[in-house]
Every structure is written in structure tokens, then in C-alpha cells.
C-alpha positions as CSV (number, residue, x, y, z in Angstrom):
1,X,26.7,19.9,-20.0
2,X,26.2,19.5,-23.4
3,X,23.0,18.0,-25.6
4,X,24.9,15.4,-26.8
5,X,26.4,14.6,-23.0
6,X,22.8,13.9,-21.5
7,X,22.7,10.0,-22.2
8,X,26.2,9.6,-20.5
9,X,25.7,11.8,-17.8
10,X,22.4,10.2,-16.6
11,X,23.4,6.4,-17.4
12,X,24.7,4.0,-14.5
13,X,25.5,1.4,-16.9
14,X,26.7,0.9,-20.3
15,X,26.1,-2.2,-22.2
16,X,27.9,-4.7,-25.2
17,X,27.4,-3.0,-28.1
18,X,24.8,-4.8,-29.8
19,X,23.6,-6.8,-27.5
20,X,20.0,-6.5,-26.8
21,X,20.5,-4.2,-23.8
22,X,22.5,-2.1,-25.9
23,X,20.6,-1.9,-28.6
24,X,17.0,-1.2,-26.9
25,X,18.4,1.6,-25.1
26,X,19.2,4.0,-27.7
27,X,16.5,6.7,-28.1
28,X,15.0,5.6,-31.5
29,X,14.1,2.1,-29.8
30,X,12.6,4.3,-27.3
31,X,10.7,6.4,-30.2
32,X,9.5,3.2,-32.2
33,X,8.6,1.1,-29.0
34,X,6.3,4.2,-27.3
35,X,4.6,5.1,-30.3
36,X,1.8,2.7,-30.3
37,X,1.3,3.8,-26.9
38,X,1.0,7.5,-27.7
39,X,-0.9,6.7,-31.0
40,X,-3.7,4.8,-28.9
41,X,-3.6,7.1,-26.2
42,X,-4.3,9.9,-28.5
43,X,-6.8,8.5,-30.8
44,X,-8.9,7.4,-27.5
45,X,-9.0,11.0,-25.8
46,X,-10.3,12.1,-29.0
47,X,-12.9,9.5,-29.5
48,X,-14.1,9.4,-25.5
49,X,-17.6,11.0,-25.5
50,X,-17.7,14.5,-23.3
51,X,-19.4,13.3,-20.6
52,X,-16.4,10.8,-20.1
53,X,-13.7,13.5,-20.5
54,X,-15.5,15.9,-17.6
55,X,-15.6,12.8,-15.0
56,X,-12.6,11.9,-15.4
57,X,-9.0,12.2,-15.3
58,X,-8.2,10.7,-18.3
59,X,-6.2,13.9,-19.6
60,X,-3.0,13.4,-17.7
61,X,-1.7,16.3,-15.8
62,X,1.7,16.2,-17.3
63,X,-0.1,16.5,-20.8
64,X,-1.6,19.3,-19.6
65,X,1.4,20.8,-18.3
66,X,2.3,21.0,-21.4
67,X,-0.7,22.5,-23.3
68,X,-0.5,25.2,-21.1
69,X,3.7,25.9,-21.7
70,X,2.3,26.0,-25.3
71,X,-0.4,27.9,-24.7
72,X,1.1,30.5,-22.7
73,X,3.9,31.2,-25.6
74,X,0.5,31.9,-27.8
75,X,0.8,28.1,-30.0
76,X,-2.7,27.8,-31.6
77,X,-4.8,25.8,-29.7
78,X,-5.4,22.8,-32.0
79,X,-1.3,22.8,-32.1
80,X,-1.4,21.9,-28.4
81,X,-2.8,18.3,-28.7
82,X,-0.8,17.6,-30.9
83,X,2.3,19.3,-29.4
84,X,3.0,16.9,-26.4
85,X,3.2,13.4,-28.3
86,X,5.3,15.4,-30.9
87,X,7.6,16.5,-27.9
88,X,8.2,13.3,-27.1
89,X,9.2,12.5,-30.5
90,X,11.4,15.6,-30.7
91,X,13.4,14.9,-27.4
92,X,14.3,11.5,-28.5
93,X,15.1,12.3,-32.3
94,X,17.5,14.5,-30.5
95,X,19.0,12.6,-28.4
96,X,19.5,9.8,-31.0
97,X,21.1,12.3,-33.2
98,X,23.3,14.0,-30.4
99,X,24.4,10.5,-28.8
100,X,26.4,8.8,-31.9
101,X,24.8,5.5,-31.4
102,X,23.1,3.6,-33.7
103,X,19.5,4.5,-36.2
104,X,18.9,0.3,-37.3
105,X,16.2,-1.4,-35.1
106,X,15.2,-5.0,-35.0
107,X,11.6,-5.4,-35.0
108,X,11.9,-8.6,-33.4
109,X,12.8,-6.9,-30.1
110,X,9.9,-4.9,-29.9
111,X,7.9,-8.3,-28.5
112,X,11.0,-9.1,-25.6
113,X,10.7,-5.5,-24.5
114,X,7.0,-5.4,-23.6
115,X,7.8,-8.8,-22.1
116,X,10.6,-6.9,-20.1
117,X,8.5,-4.4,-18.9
118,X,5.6,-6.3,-17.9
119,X,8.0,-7.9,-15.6
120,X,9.4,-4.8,-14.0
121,X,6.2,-3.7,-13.4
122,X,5.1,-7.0,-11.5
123,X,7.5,-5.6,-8.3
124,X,5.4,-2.1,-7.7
125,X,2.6,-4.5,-7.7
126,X,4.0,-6.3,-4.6
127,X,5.3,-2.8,-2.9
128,X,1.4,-1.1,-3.4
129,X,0.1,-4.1,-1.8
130,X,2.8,-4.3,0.8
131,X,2.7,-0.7,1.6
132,X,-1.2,-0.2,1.4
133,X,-2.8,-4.0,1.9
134,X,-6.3,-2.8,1.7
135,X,-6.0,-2.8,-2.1
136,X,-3.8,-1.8,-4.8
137,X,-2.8,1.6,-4.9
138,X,-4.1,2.7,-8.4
139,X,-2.9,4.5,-11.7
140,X,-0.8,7.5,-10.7
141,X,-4.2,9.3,-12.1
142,X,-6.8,7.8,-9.6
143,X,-9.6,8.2,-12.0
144,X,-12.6,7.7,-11.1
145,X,-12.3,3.7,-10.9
146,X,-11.6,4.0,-7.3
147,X,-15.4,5.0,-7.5
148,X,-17.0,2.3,-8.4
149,X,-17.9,-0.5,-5.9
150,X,-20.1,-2.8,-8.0
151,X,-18.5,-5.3,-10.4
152,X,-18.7,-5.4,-14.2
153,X,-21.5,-7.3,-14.8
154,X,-22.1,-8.4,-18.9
155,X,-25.8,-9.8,-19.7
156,X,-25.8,-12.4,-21.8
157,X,-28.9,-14.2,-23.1
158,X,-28.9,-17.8,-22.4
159,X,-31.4,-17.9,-25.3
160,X,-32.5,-16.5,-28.6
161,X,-35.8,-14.2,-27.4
162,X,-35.5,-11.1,-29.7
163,X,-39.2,-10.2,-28.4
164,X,-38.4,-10.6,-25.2
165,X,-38.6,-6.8,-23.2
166,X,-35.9,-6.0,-21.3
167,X,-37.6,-4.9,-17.7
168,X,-35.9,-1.1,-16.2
169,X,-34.4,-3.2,-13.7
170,X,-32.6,-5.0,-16.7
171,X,-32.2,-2.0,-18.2
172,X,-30.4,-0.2,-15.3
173,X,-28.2,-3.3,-14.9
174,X,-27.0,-2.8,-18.7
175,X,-26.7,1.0,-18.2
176,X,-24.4,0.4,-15.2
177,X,-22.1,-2.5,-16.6
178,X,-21.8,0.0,-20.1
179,X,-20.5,2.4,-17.5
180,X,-18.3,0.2,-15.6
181,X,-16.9,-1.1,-18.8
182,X,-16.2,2.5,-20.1
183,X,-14.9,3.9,-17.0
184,X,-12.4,0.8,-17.0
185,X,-11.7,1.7,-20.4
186,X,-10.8,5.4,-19.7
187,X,-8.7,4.1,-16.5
188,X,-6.5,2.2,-18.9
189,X,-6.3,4.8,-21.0
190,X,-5.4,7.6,-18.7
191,X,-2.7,4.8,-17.1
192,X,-1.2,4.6,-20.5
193,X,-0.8,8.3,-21.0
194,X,1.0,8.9,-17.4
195,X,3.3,6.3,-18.4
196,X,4.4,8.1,-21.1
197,X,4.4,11.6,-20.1
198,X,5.2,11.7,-16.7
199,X,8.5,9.6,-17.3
200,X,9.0,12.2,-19.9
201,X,8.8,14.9,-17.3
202,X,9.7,13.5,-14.4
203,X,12.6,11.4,-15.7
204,X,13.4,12.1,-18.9
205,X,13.3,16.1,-18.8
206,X,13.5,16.8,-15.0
207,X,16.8,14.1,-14.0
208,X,18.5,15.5,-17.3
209,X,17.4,19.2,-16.0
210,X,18.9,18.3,-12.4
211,X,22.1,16.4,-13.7
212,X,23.5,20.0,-15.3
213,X,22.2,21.8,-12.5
214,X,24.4,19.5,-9.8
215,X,27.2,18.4,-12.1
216,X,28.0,20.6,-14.2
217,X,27.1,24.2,-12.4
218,X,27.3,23.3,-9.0
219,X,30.1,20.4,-9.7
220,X,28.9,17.9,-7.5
221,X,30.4,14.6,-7.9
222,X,28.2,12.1,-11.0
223,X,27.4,9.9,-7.6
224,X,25.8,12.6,-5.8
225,X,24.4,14.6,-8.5
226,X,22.6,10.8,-9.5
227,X,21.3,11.0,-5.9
228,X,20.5,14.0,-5.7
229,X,18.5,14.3,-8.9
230,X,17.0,11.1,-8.7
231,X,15.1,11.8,-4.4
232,X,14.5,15.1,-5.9
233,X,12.5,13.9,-8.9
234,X,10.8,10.7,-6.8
235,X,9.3,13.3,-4.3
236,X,8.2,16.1,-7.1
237,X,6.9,12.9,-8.7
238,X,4.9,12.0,-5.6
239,X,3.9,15.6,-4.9
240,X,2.2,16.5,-7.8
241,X,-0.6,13.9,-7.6
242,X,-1.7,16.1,-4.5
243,X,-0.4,19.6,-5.9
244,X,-1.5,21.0,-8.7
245,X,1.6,22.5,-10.0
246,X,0.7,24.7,-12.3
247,X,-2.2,26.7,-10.2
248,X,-0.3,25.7,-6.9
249,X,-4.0,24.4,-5.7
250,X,-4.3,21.0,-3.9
251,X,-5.9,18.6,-5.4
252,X,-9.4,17.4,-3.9
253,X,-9.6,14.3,-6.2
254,X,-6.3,13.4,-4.3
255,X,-6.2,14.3,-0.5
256,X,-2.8,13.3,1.4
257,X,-2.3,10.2,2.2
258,X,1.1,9.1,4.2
259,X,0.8,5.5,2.2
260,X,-0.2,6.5,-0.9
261,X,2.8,9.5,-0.4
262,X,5.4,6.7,0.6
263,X,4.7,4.9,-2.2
264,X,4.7,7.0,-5.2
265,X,8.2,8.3,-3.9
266,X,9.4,4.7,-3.9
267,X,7.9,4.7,-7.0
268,X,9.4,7.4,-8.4
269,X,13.1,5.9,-6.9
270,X,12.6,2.9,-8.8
271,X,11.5,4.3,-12.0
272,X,14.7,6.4,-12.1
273,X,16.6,3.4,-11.2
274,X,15.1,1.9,-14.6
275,X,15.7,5.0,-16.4
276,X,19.4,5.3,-15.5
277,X,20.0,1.5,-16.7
278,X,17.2,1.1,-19.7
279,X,16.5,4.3,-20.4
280,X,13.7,6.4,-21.3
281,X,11.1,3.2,-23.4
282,X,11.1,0.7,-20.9
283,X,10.8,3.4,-18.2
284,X,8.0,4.7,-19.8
285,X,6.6,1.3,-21.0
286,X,7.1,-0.4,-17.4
287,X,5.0,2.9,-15.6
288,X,2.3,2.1,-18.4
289,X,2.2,-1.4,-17.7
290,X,1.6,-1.1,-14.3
291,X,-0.8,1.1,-14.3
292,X,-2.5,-1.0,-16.5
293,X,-2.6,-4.1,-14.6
294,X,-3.4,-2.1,-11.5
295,X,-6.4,-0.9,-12.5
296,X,-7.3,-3.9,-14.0
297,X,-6.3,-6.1,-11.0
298,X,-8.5,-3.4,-9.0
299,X,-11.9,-3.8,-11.0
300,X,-11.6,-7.8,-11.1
301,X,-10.5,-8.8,-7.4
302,X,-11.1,-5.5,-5.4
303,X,-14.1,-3.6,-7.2
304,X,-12.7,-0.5,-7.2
């Protein structure tokens, strides 16, 4: 299969060219809707303190997946943050060049498609809920959120009493909302960087990976090979939240849980099904999204 054959072979539907379907499907909406997204989740990892980075998740896996790719051809090792974001950029620079559709954009749809994928996101709400009732199943990263039992607490003076001393018990109440707050903070951001890379991975790279490998060397039917690809990459998807892929360890943080299992799969199925109509920036921007209200939804109504 051709480069330029990869947006055919992995769509299910093709739109009116020029409607808005159309036109926020083409790889350079993709590229001008995600990069605020990438720009945000970058700038945070580097400004989160140390102490943060170490206790928590917040570097997605798939980022590092790709650090290491880099840093195993010998790429300098300041190259490698930068690397991933600019893989994403690459991939869909290519694509937009290879596919013969469109370059002009219309800022005014950037609005409608976080809209869009705020409302795609609302359903794996429902399923996590449905599937595990005891709370939402959190950000694909489960940082360390699902840690912290006591509510966000913000103290607020009910008067102006600049000599007043704050008591250790005071004290230890701010210290703990601070950390709340910035563990919240790093939850969000750690959701917003799955989003993006593992739809580029698991969707993006892996269904266009398992499309040639099914349809064009194996010559399965487009059907089947959609099938196929699309099980395979929900379960790898799943899988590697309690796999470590790279060092083949299991991951502590994330011991096997049927639920948990069941649902990422289903998550994974649906995601696809997004990819294969809207392509790679809603995918990408509807995984974000949920992850965001998830963990959000957790620390206000569940304390976790």
C-alpha cells in the first residue's frame, strides 16, 4: 500500500467535499487543531517541579516509547523531547501532502470541533460508569489521582487579618490542598498527552501498520482487514496499561483488572470507530477530552 493510499484504505466514510465533515478531516485540520494540545502538554512537563515528574505518570508511556526508538538509533538526548510532538507533525504533514486534499483551513471550525469532541467523549463516560459503577475509570495513565481520598480544599480568609498566624494545623491543610491542586493539575496534563500520543500509536501508526499488513500482503478483504486491525489495536491498546512494552515487565501502578481490561478494549473499539470516520484530530482530541473530564469528574464527586 502506498503512502499516499493510507487515508483511503483506513476510512469507512467519505464526506461532501467541503462540507464541514470533509473539511475537518484532512490531516492539516488534524495538525492545526492538536497543536495547542501538544504545545501545553509540552510546556507543562517542562515546567512541573521534579518532585512532581518522579510521583507521577505524567510522561505518557507512548511518549516514551518514542524517546527510546530515538534514543536507541543514538538521536541526542535533548532531540528526544522534542522528537515526539515533531512526529506528530511529520506524520500528518505527510499525509496531507500524499492525500491530494485540500491545505485552506477555516479557523472558525476549530471552536465546533472541540464542541464535537467534548460530545463524543460524554459516551465513554456512561460506559466507565456502566462497566465499573464504583467510580469512573480514570485517564488511560492512572496517575496518582486515584491516590488521593481527601477533597480539594481552598482557604480563603473571610477577613482581612494579615497578622493573623496561620496555626501547623492551617498550615498542613494548605500544604495538602497545594498538593491536591497540583496533582489534579498533572492528572490533566498527563490525560492530554495520552490523547495525543496514544491515538498516534495506537490508531494512527498501528491501524495504518495493520491495514498493509492484512490488505495488501496477506490480501484480506478492506472489511476484514478493518476488523481485524481495529480488535487487534483495541486489545494492544488495553494491554499496554498493564504491560510495559518496551521492558516486557508488568506494571505495578496498574495490576489486572477484568473491568478496567473490558473497558479500555471497548475503548479502544470506539476510538478506532472515530478514527476511521473523523480521522486522526477528533480521535485524538475526543481521548483528551475524556480523560480530562474524568479526572476531573473523579476529584469533585468521587475524591479520587
Amino acid at each position: 500500500m502506498a503512502v499516499k493510499h493510507l487515508e483511503d484504505a483506513t476510512r469507512l466514510l467519505n464526506f461532501a467535499e467541503g462540507s464541514y465533515f470533509e473539511r475537518t478531516s484532512r490531516p492539516v485540520y488534524s495538525l492545526i487543531f492538536l497543536l495547542p494540545f501538544i504545545t501545553f502538554y509540552e510546556l507543562a512537563v517542562v515546567l512541573l517541579n521534579s518532585t512532581l515528574l518522579r510521583q507521577s505518570n505524567v510522561l505518557v508511556d507512548t511518549f516514551v516509547w518514542l524517546q527510546k526508538l530515538l534514543e536507541f538509533i543514538h538521536i541526542d538526548g535533548k532531540m528526544t523531547w522534542l522528537a515526539p510532538p515533531l512526529v506528530v507533525v511529520v506524520f500528518l504533514v505527510a499525509l496531507q501532502l500524499t492525500c491530494g486534499r485540500k491545505w485552506s483551513v477555516r479557523l472558525g471550525d476549530i471552536i465546533p470541533m472541540n464542541i464535537e469532541c467534548i460530545l463524543l467523549a460524554v459516551p465513554l463516560i456512561f460506559l466507565s460508569l456502566l462497566i465499573n459503577s464504583s467510580a469512573f475509570i480514570p485517564n488511560p495513565k492512572s496517575t496518582n489521582a486515584e491516590q488521593i481520598h481527601c477533597p480539594i480544599v481552598r482557604c480563603v480568609n473571610q477577613y482581612d487579618d494579615t497578622d493573623r498566624k496561620e496555626t501547623p494545623a492551617e498550615d498542613a491543610l494548605e500544604e495538602s490542598a497545594n498538593e491536591v491542586s497540583n496533582l489534579l493539575f498533572t492528572d490533566v496534563v498527563t490525560g492530554i498527552g495520552a490523547g495525543i500520543y496514544e491515538e498516534l500509536v495506537f490508531r494512527l501508526i498501528l491501524i495504518s501498520c495493520f491495514m498493509i499488513i492484512f490488505q495488501d500482503l496477506l490480501r484480506f478483504g478492506k472489511l476484514e482487514s478493518v476488523i481485524i486491525s481495529v480488535v487487534l489495536s483495541a486489545l494492544l491498546f488495553s494491554l499496554h496499561h498493564h504491560i510495559d512494552f518496551v521492558s516486557g515487565q508488568v506494571n505495578s501502578a496498574q495490576p489486572f483488572q477484568l473491568p478496567q481490561f473490558i473497558f479500555r478494549t471497548l475503548a479502544g473499539v470506539y476510538f478506532a470507530g472515530i478514527f476511521a470516520v473523523r480521522r486522526f484530530g477528533i480521535t485524538a482530541g475526543a481521548h483528551a477530552y475524556y480523560n480530562i473530564i474524568a479526572v476531573i469528574t473523579n476529584a469533585a464527586f468521587f475524591g479520587a
